[in-house]
DSSP file (Angstrom, degrees, kcal/mol; ACC not computed):
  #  RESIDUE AA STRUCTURE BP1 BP2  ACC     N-H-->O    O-->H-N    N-H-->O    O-->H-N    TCO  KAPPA ALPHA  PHI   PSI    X-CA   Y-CA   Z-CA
    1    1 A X     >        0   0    0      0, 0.0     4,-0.7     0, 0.0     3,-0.2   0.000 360.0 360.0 360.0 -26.7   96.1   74.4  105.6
    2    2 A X  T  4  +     0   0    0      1,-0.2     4,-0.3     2,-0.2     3,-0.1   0.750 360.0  58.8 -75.0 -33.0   98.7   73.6  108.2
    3    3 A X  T  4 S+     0   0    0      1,-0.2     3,-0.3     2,-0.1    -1,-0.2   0.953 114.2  31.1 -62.1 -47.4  100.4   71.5  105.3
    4    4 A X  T >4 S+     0   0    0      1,-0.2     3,-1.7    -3,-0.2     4,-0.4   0.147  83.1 126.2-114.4  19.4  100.8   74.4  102.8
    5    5 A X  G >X S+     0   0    0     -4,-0.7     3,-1.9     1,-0.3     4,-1.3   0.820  70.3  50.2 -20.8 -68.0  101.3   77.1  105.7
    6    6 A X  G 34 S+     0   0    0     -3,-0.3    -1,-0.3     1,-0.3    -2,-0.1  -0.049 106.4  56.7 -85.4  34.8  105.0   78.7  104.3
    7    7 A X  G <4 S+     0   0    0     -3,-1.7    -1,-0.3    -2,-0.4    -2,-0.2   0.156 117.9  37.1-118.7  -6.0  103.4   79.1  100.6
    8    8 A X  T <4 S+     0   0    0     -3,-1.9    -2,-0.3    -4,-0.4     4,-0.2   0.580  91.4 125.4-126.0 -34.0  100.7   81.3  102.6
    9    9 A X    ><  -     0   0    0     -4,-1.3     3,-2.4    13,-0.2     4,-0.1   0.158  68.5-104.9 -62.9 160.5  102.8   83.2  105.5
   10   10 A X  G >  S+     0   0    0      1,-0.2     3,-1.2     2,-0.2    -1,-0.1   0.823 103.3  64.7 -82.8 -19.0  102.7   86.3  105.7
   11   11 A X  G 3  S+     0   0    0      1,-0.3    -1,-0.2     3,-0.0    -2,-0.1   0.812  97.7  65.5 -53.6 -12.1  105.8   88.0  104.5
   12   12 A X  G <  S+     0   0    0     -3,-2.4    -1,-0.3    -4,-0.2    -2,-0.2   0.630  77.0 133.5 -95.7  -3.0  104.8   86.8  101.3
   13   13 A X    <   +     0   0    0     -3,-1.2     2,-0.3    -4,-0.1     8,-0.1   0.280  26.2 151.6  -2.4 131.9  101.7   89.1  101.5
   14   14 A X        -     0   0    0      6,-0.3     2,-1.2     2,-0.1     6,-0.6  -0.945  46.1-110.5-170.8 178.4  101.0   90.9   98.4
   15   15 A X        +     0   0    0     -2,-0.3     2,-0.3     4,-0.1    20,-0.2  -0.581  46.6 156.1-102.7  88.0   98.2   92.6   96.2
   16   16 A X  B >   -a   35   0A   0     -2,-1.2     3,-2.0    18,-0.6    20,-1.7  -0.821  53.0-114.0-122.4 148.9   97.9   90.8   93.2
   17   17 A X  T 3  S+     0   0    0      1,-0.3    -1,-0.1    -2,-0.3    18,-0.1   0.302 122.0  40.0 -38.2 -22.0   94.9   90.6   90.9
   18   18 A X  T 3  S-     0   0    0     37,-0.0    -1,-0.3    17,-0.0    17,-0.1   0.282 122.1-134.5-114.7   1.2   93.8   86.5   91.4
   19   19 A X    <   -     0   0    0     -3,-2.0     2,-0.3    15,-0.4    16,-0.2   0.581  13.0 -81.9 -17.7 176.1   94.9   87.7   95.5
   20   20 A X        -     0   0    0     -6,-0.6    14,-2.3    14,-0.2     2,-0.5  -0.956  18.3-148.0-130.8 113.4   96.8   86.5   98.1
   21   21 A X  E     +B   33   0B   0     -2,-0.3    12,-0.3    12,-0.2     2,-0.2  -0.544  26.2 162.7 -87.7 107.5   96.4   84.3  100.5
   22   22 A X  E     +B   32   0B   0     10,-0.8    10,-1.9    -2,-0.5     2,-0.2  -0.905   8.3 146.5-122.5 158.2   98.3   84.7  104.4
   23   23 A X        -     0   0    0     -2,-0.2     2,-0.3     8,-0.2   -13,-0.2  -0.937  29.2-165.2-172.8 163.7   97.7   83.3  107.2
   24   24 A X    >>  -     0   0    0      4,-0.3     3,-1.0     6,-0.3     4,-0.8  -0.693   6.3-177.8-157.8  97.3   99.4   82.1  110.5
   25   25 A X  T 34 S+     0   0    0      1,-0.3    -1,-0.1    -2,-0.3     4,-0.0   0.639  78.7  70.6 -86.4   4.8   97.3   79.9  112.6
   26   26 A X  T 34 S+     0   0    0     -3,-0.1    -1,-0.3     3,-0.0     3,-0.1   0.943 110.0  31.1 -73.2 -34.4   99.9   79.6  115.1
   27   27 A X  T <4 S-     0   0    0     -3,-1.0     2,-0.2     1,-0.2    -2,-0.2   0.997 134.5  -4.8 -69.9 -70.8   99.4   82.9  116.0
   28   28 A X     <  -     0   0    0     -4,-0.8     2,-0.8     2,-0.1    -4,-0.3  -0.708  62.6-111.6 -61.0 155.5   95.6   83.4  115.4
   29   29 A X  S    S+     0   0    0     -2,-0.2     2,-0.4    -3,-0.1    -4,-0.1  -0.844  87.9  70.8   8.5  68.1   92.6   81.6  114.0
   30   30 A X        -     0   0    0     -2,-0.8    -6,-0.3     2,-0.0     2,-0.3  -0.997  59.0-148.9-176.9-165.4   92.1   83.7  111.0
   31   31 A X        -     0   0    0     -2,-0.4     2,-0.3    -8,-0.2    -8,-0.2  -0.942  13.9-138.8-163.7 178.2   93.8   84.6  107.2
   32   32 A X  E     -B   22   0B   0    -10,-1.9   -10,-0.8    -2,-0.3     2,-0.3  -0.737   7.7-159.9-135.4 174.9   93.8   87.5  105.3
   33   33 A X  E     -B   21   0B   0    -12,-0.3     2,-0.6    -2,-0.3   -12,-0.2  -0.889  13.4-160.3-131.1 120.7   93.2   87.8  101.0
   34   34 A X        -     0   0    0    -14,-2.3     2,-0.8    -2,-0.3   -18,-0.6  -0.951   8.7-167.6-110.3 144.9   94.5   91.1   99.3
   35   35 A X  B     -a   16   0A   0     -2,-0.6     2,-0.9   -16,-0.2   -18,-0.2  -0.801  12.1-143.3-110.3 124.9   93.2   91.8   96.2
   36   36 A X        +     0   0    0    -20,-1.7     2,-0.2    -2,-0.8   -19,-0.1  -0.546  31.6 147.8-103.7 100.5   94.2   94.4   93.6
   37   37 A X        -     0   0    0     -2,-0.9     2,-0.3   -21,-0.1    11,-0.1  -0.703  26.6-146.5-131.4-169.8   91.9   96.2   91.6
   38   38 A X        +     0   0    0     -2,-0.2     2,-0.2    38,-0.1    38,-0.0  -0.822  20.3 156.7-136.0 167.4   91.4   99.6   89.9
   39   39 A X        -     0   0    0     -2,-0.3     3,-0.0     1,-0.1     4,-0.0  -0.837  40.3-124.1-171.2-167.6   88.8  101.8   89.1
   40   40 A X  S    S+     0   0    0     -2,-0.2     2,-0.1     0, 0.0    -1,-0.1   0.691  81.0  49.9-130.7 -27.0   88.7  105.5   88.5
   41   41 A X  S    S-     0   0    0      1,-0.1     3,-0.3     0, 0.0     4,-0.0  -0.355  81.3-108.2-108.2-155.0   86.2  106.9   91.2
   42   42 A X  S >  S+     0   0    0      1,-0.2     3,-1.6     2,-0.1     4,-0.4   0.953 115.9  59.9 -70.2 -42.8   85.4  106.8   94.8
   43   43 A X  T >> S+     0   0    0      1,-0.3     4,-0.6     2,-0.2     3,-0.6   0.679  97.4  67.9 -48.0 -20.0   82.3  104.6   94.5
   44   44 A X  H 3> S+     0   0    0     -3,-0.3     4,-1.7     1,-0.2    -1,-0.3   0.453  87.3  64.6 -59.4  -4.7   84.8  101.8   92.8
   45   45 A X  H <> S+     0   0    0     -3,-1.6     4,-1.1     2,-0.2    -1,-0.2   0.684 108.5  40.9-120.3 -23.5   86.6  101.3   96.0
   46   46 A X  H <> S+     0   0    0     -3,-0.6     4,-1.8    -4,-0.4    -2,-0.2   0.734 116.1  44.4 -98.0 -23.6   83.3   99.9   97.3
   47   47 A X  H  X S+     0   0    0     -4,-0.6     4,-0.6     2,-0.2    -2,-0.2   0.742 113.1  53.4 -97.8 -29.7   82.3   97.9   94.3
   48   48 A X  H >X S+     0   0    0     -4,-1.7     3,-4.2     2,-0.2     4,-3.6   0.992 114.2  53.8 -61.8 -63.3   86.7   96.4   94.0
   49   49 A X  H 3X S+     0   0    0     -4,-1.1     4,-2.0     1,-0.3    -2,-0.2   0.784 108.5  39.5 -41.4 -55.6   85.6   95.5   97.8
   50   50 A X  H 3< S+     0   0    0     -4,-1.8    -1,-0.3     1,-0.2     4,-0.2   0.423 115.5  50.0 -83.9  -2.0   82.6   93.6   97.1
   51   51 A X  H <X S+     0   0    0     -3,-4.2     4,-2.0    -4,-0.6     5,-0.5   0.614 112.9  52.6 -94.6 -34.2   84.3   91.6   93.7
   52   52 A X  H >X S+     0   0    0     -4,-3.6     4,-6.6     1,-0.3     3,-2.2   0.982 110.2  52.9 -64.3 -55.6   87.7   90.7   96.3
   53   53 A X  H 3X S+     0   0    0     -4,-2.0     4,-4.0     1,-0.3     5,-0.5   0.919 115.6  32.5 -40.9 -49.0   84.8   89.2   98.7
   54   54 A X  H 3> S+     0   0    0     -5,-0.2     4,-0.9    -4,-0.2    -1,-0.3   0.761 114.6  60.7 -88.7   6.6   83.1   87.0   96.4
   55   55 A X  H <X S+     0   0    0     -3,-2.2     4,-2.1    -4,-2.0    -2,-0.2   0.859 109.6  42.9 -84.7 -67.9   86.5   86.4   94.7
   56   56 A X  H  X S+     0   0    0     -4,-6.6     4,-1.0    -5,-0.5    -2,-0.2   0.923 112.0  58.3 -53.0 -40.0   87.7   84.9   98.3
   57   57 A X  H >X S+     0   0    0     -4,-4.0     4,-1.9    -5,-0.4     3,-0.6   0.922 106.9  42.9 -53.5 -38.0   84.4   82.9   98.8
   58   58 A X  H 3X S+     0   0    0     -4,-0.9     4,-1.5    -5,-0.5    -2,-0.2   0.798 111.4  56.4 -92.3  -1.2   84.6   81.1   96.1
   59   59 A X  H 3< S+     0   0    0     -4,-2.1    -1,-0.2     2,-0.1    -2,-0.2   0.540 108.3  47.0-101.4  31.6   88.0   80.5   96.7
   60   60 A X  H X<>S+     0   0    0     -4,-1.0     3,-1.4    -3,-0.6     5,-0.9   0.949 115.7  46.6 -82.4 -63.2   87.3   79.2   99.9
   61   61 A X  H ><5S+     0   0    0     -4,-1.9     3,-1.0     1,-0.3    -3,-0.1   0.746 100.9  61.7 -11.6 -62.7   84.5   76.9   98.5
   62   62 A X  T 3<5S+     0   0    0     -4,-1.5    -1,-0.3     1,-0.3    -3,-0.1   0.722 113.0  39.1 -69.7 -20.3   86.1   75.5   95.6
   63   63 A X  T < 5S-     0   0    0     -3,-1.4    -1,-0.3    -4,-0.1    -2,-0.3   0.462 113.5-114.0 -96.5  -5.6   88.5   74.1   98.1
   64   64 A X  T < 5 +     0   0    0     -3,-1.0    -3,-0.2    -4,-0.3     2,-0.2   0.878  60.3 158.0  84.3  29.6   85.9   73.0  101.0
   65   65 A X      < -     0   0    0     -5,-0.9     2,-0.4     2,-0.0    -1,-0.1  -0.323  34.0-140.2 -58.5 143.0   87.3   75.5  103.3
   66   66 A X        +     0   0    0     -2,-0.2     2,-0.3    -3,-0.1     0, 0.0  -0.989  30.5 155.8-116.4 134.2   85.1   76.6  106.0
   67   67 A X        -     0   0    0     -2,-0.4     3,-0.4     3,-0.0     2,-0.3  -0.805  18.3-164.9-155.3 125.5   84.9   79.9  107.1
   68   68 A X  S    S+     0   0    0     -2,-0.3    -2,-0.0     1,-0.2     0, 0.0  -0.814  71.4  24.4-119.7 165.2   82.3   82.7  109.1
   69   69 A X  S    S-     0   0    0     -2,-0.3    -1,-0.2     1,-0.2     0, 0.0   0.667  71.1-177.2  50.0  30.9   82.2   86.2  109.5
   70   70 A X        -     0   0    0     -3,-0.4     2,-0.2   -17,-0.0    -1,-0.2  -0.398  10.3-174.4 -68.2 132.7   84.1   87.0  106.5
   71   71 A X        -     0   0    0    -18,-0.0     2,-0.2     2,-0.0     0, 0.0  -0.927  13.0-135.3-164.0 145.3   84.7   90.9  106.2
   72   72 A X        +     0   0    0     -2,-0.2     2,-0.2     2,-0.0   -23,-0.1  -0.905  16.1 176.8-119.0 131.9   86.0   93.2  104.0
   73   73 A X        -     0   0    0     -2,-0.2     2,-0.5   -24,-0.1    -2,-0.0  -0.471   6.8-176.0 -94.9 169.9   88.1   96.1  104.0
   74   74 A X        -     0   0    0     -2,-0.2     2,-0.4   -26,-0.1   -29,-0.1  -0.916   6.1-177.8-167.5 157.6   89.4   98.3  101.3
   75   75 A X        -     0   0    0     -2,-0.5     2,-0.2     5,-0.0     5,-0.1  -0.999  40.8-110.2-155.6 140.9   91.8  101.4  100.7
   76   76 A X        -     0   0    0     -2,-0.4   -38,-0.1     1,-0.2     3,-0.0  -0.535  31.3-155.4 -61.3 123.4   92.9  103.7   97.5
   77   77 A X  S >  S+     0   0    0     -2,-0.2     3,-3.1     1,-0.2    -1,-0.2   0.827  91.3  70.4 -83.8 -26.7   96.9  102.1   97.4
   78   78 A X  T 3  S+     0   0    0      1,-0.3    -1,-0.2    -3,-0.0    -2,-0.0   0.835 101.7  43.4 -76.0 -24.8   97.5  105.7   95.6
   79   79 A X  T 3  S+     0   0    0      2,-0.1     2,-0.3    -3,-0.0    -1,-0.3   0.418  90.6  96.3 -76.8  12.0   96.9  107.3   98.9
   80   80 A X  S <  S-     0   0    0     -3,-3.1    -3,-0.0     1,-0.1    -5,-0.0  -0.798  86.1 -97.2-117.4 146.2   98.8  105.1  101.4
   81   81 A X        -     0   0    0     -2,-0.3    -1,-0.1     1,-0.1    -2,-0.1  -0.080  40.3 -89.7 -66.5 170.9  101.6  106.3  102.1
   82   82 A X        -     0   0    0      3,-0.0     2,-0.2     2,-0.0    -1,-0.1  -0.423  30.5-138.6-103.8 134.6  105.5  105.2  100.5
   83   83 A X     >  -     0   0    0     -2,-0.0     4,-1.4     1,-0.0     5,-0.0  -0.430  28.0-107.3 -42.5 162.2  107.5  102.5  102.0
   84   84 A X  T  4 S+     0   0    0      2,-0.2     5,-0.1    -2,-0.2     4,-0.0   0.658 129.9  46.3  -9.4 -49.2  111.4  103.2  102.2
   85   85 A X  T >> S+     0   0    0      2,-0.2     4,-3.1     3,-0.1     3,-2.6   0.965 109.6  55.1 -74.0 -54.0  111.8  100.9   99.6
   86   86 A X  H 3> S+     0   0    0      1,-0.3     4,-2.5     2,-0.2    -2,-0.2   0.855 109.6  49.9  -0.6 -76.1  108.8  102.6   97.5
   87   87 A X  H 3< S+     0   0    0     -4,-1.4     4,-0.4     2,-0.3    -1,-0.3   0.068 105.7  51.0 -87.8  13.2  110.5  105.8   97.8
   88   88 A X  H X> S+     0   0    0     -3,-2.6     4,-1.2     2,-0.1     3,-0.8   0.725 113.8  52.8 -80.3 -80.4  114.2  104.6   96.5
   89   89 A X  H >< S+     0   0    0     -4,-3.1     3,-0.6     1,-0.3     4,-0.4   0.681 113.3  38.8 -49.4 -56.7  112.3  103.2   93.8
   90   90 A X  G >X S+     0   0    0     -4,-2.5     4,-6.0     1,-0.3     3,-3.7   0.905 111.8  54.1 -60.6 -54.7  110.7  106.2   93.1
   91   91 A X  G <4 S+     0   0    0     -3,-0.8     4,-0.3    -4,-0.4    -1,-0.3   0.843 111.1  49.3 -22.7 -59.8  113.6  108.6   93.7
   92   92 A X  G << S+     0   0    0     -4,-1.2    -1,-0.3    -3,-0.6    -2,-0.2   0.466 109.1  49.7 -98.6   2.7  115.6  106.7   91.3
   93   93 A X  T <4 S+     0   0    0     -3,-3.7    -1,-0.2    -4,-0.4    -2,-0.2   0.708 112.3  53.1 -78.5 -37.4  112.6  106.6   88.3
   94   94 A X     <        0   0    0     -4,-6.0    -2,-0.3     1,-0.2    -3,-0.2   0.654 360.0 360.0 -77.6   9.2  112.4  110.5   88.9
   95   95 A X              0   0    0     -5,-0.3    -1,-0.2    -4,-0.3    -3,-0.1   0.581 360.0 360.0-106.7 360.0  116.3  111.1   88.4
């Protein structure tokens, strides 16, 4: 992992649909995945969580990766609030 470390850091974070892998073992022992998925009610937001999770096991697996305590979190993105940049963007769709 150490090898392919700046294809993983985390400024390159994002939420993309196959997710995205960061991680920075100089700082911690750990990594993150985001995952992007939709759904249309609240009870989706538990069932996207539980597809990202086995989505991240197996790509941990498939590469011989070792990992324990893997846990997941998960949040509606249409409620979190606008970045700076966000909110340019938007500004400048609505004029």
């Amino acid at each position: 992992m150490l090898e392919r470390a700046a294809e993983h850091d985390v400024l390159r974070a994002a939420f993309t649909p196959e997710g995205s892998l960061t991680y920075d073992v100089a700082v911690r022992p750990a990594f993150t995945f985001r995952f992007l998925d939709s759904g249309e009610a609240e009870e989706d937001i538990l069932e996207a969580a539980e597809r990202a999770e086995a989505s991240a096991r197996a790509w941990l697996e498939q590469r011989g990766y070792g990992y324990k305590n893997l846990r997941s979190t998960a949040e509606d993105l249409s409620q979190a609030p606008l970045g700076k940049r966000q909110r340019r963007e938007a500004a400048r769709k609505g004029s």
